[in-house]
C-alpha positions as a Markdown table, in Angstrom:
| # | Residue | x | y | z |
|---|---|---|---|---|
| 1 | Unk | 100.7 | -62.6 | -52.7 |
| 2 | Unk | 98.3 | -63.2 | -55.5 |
| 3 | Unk | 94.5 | -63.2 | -54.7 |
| 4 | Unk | 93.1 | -65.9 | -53.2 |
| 5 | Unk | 90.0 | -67.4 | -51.6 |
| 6 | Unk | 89.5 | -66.7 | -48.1 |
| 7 | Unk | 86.6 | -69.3 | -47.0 |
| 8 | Unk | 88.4 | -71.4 | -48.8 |
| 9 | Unk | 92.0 | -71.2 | -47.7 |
| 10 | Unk | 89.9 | -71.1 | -44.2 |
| 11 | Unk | 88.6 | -74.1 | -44.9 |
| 12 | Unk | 91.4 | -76.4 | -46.3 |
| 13 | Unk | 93.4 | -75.3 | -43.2 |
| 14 | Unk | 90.4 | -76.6 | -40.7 |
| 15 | Unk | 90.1 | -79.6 | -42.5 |
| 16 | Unk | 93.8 | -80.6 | -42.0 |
| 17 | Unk | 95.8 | -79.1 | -44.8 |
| 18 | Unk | 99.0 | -77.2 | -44.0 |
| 19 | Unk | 98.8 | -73.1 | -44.4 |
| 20 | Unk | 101.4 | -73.4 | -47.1 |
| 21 | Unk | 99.2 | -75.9 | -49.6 |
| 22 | Unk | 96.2 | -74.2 | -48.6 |
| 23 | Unk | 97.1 | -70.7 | -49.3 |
| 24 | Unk | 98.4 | -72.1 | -52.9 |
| 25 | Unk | 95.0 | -74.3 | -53.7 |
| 26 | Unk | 93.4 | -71.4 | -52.6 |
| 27 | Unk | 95.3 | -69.5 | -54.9 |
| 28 | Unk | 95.4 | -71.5 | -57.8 |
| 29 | Unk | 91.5 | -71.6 | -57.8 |
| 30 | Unk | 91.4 | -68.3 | -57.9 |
| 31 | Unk | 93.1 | -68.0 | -60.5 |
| 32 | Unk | 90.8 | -70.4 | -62.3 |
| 33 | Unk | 88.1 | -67.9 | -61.4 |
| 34 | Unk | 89.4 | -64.8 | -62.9 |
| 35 | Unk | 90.5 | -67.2 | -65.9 |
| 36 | Unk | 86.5 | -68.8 | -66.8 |
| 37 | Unk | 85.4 | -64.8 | -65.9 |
| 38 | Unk | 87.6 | -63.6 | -68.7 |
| 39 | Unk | 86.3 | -66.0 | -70.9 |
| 40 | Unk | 82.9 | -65.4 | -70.0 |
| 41 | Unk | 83.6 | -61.7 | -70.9 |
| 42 | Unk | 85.1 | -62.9 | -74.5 |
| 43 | Unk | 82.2 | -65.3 | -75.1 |
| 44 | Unk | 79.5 | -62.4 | -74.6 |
| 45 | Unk | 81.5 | -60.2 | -76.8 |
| 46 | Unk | 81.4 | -62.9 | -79.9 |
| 47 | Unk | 77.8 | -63.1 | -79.3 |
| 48 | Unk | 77.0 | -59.7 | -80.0 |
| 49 | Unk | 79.2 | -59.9 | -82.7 |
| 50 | Unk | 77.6 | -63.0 | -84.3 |
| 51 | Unk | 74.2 | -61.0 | -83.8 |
| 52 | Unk | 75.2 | -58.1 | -85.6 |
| 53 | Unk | 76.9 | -59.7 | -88.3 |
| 54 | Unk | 73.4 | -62.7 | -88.3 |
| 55 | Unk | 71.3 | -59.1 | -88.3 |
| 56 | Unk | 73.6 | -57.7 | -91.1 |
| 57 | Unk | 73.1 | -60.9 | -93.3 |
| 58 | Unk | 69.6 | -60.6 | -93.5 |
| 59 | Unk | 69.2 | -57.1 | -94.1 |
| 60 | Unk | 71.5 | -57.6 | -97.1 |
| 61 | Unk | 69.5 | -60.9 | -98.4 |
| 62 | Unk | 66.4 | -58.9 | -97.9 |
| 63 | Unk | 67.3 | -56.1 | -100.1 |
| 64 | Unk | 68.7 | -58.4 | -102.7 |
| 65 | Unk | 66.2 | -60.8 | -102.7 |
| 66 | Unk | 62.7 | -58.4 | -102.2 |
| 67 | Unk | 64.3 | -56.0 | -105.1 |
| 68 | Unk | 64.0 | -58.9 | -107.5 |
């Protein structure tokens, strides 16, 4: 069984949903969770990676330009 949402597979069944369709919903967003978290975790790597490169840019245009 993959992991799934308790309070929410709780709550599909009490509002009238068969265990079967709300163990899989329950599932499948879930899934969706650990999907947006991974990209979270890509995004905040790019951004450091912008910031360096950003913070790299300058320091050369600095010493190029301030040399002159």
């Amino acid at each position: 069984m993959a992991l799934m949402m308790g309070k929410l597979h709780e709550a599909l069944t009490r509002a009238g949903a068969d265990a079967n369709s709300a163990r899989e919903a329950a599932e499948e967003v879930a899934n969706c969770e650990n999907r947006i978290s991974r990209v979270e975790a890509d995004l905040t790597l790019l951004k450091w990676m912008l910031g360096f490169n950003i913070a790299m840019t300058l320091a050369i245009l600095w010493r190029v330009f301030a040399s002159a």
